[in-house]
C-alpha positions as CSV (number, residue, x, y, z in Angstrom):
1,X,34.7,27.7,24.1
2,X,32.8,29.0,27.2
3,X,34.9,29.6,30.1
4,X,31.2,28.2,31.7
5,X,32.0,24.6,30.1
6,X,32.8,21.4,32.3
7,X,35.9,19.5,31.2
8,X,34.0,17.1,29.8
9,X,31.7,19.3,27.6
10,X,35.3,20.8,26.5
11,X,36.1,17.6,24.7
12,X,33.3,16.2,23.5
13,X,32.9,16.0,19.8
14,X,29.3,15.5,18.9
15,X,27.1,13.3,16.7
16,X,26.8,15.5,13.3
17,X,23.1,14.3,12.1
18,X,22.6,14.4,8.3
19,X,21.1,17.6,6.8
20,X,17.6,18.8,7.0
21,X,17.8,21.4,4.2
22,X,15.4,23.7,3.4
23,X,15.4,23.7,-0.1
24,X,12.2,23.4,-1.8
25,X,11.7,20.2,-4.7
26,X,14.8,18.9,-3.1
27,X,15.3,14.8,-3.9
28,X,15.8,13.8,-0.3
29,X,17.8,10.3,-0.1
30,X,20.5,11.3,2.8
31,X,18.9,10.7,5.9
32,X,17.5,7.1,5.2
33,X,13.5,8.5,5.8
34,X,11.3,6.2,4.4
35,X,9.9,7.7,1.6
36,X,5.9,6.9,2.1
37,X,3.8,8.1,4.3
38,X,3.0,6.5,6.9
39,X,0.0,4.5,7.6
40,X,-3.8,5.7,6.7
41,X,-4.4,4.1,10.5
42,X,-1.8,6.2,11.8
43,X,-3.7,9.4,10.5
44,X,-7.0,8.4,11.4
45,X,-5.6,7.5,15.3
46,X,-3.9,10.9,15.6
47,X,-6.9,12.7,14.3
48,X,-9.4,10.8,16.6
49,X,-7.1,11.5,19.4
50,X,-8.7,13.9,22.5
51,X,-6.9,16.4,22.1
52,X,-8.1,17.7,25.9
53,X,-5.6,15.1,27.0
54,X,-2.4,16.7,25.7
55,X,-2.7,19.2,29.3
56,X,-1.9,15.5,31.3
57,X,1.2,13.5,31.5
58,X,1.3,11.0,29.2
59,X,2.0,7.2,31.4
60,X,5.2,6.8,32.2
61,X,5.1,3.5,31.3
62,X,3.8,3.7,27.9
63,X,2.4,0.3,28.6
64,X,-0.1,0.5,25.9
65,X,2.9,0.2,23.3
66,X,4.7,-2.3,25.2
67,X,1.9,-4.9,24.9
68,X,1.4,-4.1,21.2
69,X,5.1,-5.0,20.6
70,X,5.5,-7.7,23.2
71,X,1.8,-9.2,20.9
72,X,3.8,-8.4,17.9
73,X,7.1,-10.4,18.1
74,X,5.7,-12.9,20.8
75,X,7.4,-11.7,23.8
76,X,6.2,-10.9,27.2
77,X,5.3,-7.2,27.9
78,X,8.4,-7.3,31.0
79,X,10.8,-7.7,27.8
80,X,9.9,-4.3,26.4
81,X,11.0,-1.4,26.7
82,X,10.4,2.2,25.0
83,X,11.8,5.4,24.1
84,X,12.2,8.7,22.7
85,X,14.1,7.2,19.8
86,X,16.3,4.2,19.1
87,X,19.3,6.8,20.1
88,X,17.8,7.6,23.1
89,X,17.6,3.7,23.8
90,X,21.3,3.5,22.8
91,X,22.2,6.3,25.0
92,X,20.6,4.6,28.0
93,X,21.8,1.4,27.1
94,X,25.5,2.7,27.4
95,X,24.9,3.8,30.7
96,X,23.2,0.4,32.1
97,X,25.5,-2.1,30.7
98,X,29.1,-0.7,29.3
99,X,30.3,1.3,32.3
100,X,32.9,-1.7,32.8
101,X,37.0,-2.2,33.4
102,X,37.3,-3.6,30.1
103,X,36.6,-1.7,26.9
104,X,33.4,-2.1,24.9
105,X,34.0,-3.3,21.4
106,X,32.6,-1.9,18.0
107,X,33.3,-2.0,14.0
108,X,35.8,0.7,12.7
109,X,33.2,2.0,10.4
110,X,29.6,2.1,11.6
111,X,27.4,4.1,13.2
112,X,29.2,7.6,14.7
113,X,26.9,7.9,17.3
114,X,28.8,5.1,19.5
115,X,32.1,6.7,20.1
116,X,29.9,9.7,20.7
117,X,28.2,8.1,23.4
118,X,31.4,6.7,24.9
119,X,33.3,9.7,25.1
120,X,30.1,11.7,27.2
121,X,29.7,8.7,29.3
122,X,33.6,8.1,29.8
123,X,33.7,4.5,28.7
124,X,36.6,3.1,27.1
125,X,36.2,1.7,24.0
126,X,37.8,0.0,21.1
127,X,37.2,0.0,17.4
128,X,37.6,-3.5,15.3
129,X,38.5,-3.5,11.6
130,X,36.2,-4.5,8.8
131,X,37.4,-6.9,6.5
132,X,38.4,-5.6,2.6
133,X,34.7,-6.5,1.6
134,X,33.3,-4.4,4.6
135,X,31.8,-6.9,6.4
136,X,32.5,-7.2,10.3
137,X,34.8,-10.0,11.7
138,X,32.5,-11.7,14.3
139,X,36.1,-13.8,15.5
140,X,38.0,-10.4,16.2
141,X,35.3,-9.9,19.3
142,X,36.2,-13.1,21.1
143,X,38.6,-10.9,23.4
144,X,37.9,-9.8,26.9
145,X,35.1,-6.9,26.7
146,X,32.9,-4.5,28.9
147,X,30.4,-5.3,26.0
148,X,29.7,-5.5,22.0
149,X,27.5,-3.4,19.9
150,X,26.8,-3.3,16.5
151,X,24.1,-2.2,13.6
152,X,22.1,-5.6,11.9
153,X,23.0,-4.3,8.8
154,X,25.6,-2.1,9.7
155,X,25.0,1.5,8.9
156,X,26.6,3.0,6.6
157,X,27.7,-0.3,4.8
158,X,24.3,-2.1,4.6
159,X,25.8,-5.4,5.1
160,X,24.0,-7.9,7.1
161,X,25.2,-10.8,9.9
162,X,22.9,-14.0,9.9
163,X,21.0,-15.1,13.1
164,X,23.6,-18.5,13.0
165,X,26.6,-15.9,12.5
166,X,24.7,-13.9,15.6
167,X,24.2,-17.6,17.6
168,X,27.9,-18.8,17.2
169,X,28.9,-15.2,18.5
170,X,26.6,-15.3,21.9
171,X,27.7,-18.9,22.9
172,X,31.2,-17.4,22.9
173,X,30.4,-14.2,24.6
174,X,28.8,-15.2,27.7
175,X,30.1,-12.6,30.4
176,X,28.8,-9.2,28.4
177,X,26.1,-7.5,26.8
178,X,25.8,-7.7,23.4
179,X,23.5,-5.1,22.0
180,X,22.1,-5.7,18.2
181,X,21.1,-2.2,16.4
182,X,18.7,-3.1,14.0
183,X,17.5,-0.2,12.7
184,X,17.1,-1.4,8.9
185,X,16.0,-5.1,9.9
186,X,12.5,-4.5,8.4
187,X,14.6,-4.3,4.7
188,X,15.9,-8.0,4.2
189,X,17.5,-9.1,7.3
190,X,16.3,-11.5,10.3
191,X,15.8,-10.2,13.7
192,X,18.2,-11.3,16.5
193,X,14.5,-11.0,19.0
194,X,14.4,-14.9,17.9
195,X,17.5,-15.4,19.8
196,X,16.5,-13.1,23.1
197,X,15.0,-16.6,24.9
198,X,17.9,-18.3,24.8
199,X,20.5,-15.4,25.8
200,X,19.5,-13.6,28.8
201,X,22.4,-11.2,27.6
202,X,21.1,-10.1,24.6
203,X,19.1,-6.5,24.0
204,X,17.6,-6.0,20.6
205,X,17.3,-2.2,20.1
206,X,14.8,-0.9,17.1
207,X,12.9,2.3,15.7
208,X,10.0,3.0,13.9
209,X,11.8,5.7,12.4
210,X,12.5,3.4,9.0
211,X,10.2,1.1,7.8
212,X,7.3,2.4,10.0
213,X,7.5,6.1,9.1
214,X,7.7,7.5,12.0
215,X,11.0,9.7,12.5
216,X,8.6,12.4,13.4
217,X,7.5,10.8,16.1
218,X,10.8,9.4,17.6
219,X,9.8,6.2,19.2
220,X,11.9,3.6,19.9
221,X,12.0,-0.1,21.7
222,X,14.4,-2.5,22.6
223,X,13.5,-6.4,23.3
224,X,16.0,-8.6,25.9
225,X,15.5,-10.6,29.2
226,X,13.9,-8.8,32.1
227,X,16.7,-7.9,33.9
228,X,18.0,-6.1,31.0
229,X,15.3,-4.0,30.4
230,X,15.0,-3.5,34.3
231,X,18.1,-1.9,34.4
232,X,17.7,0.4,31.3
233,X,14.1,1.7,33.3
234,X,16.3,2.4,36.4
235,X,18.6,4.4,34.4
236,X,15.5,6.1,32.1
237,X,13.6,6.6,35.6
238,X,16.6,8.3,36.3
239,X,17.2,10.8,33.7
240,X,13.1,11.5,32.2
241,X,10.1,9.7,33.4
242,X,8.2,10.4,30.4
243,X,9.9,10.0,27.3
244,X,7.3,9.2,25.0
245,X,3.8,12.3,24.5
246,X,1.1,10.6,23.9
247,X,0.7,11.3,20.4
248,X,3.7,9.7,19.5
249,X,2.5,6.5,21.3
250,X,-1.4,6.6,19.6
251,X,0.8,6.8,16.4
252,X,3.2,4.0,17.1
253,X,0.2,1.6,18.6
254,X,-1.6,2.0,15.1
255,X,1.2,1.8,13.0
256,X,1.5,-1.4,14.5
257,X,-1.1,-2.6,13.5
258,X,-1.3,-2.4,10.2
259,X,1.1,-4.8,8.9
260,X,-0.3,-4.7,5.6
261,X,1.0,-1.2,5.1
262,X,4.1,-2.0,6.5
263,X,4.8,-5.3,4.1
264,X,3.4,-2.9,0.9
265,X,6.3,-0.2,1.5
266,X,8.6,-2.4,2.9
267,X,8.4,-4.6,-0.5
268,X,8.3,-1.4,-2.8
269,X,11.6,-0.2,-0.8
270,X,13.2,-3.3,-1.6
271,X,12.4,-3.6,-5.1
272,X,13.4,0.2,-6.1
273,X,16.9,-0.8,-3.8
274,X,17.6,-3.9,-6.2
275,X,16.8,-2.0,-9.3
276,X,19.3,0.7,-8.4
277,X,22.0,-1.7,-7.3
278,X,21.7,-2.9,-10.4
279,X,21.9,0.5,-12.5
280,X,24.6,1.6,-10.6
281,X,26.2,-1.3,-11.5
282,X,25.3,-1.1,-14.8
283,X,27.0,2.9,-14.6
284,X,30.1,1.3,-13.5
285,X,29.6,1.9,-9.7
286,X,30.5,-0.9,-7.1
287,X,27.9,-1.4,-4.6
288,X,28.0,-3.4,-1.6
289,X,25.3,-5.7,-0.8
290,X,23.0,-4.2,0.9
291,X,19.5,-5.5,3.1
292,X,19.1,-1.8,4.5
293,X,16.8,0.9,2.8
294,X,20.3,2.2,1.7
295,X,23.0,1.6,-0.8
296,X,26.4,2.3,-0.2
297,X,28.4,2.8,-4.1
298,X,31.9,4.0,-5.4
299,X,32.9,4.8,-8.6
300,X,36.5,3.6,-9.7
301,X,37.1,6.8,-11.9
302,X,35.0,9.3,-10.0
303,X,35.6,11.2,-6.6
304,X,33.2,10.8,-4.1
305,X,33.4,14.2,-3.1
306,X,32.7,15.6,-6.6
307,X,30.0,14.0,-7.4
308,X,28.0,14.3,-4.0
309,X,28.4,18.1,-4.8
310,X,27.1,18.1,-8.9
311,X,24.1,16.0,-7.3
312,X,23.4,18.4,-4.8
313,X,23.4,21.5,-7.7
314,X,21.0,19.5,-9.6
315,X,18.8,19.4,-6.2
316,X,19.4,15.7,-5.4
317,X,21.0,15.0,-1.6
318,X,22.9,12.1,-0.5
319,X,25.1,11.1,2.0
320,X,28.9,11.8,1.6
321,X,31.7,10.8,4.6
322,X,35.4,11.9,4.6
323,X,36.1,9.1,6.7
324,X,39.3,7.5,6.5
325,X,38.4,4.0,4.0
326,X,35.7,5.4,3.0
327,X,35.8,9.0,1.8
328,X,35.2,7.3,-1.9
329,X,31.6,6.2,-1.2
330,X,28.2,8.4,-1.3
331,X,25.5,6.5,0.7
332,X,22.1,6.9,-1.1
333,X,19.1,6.5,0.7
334,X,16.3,4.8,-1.4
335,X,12.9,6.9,-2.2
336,X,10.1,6.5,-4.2
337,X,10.6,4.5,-7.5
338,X,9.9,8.3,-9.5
339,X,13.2,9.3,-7.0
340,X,15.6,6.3,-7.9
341,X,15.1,7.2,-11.2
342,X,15.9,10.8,-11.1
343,X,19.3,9.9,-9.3
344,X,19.9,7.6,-12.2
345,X,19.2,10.3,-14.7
346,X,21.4,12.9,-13.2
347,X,24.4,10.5,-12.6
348,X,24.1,9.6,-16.4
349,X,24.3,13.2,-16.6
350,X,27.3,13.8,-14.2
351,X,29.3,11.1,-15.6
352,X,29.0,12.2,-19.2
């Protein structure tokens, strides 16, 4: 440690992202990238793009983006808001709304970032149990809270709450924000943006890092009343007025619009996730339902560990977790259809 550290900086423990590897002809499924390219309009935008223009500041506002997704899911353009990545969003997001006396509230197992974020920003904080199956126990939040957060599915489970389930839990929860992370929406689930007009405190935080293939880009939006997204711009305005380059926003406007990309991958994910659910299955795994382009899997007579590492020598990378409950799972990101069935192949391999 430097003796130039704060005492804060001393006890932070940071968010470890998953590997970037440089290996060459290396099956990629631990980082949940979509596997396609993005769209041919997203090329053609970027390429068309004056490039003389990259010596200005891009607008602060990125209202260009804002109207494209407020015209996309039918909201007005004051109920957007953008940024450098659904993290960055997050991180923001902490800072506006869960500074409060009572602790914030969040599954046991979900995404690490969270208790990352509380312990920079000082805000207490309490972890709730998932049940046996994994799933989160919507009653176990009806306590007093400085707010509620959660991935729609959760991440790295893949399991997914219903907009009724999401209803039943904002009628209860009345005096804090509730912040939806829906990150893998796009892969089987239903948005909680149907429910922002009847709950002024809901925020809906996405990325077009997933099923938009842009994690290059690092853009980001959430979706909630106005006064919520006021504050998060009073807190951004605070920190970095320009958070999204202009390139990334030409690339996120175009992507946008070409929903006929988007439902072409997003249907090919789908359909290589259910077919390796059901090898897996059919290998002896148990897999947990999953709407994300992700599986979570266990095998009852093989460690985790072990077999994350005889993947990786036979150049395949997923995701492994020493975690407490669930150190026994890998979770396998879904590629191309040629890329599920290489994983197949080399876990027929492992486990003869």
């Amino acid at each position: 440690m430097s003796k130039y550290w704060s005492e804060l900086v001393r006890g932070l423990v940071p968010y470890v992202p998953g590997e970037q590897p440089k290996v060459k002809n290396l099956i990629k499924l631990n980082t949940n990238e979509n596997p396609y390219p993005p769209s041919p309009k997203v090329t053609q935008a970027i390429n068309s793009f004056d490039k003389n223009r990259l010596r200005l500041y891009p607008d602060p506002d990125s209202d260009i983006l804002k109207q494209a997704l407020a015209d996309s899911y039918g909201v007005s353009k004051s109920q957007v808001f953008v940024g450098n990545g659904s993290d960055e969003i997050l991180a923001l997001a902490f800072m506006a709304f869960f500074k409060q006396a009572s602790p914030i509230l969040f599954p046991d197992i979900s995404y690490s970032f969270y208790p990352v974020y509380c312990n920079l920003f000082e805000i207490k904080y309490q972890q709730l149990p998932l049940n046996e199956h994994y799933e989160i126990v919507l009653e176990d939040y009806a306590s007093d809270n400085g707010g509620i957060i959660f991935p729609n599915p959760n991440a790295p489970t893949g399991r997914v709450l219903g907009l009724e389930q999401l209803r039943s839990l904002l009628q209860r929860n009345t005096e804090s924000v509730l912040i939806v992370d829906e990150a893998y929406i796009d892969f089987g689930g239903e948005s909680a943006i149907a429910l922002v007009a009847e709950f002024p405190n809901l925020l809906v935080v996405q990325t077009f890092s997933k099923s938009r293939s842009l994690a290059g880009s690092r853009v980001g939006f959430a979706i909630g009343a106005e006064d919520l997204i006021e504050g998060l711009e009073r807190v951004k305005n605070s920190f970095n007025s320009y958070p999204l380059d202009m390139l990334a926003v030409v690339a996120a406007v175009a992507a946008l619009e070409d929903q006929a990309y988007f439902k072409q991958t997003q249907q090919k994910i789908i359909a290589s996730r259910d077919w390796l659910d059901g090898e897996l299955q059919g290998l002896g795994f148990e897999v947990l339902p999953s709407t994300a382009n992700f599986i979570f899997a266990r095998h009852p007579a093989h460690d985790a560990a072990q077999l994350f590492a005889a993947l990786r020598q036979r150049k395949i990378l997923v995701r492994y977790f020493s975690s407490a409950r669930i150190d026994q799972f890998m979770r396998i990101s879904i590629g191309t259809q040629q890329e599920c069935e290489a994983l197949v192949t080399a876990l027929k391999d492992i486990l003869a």
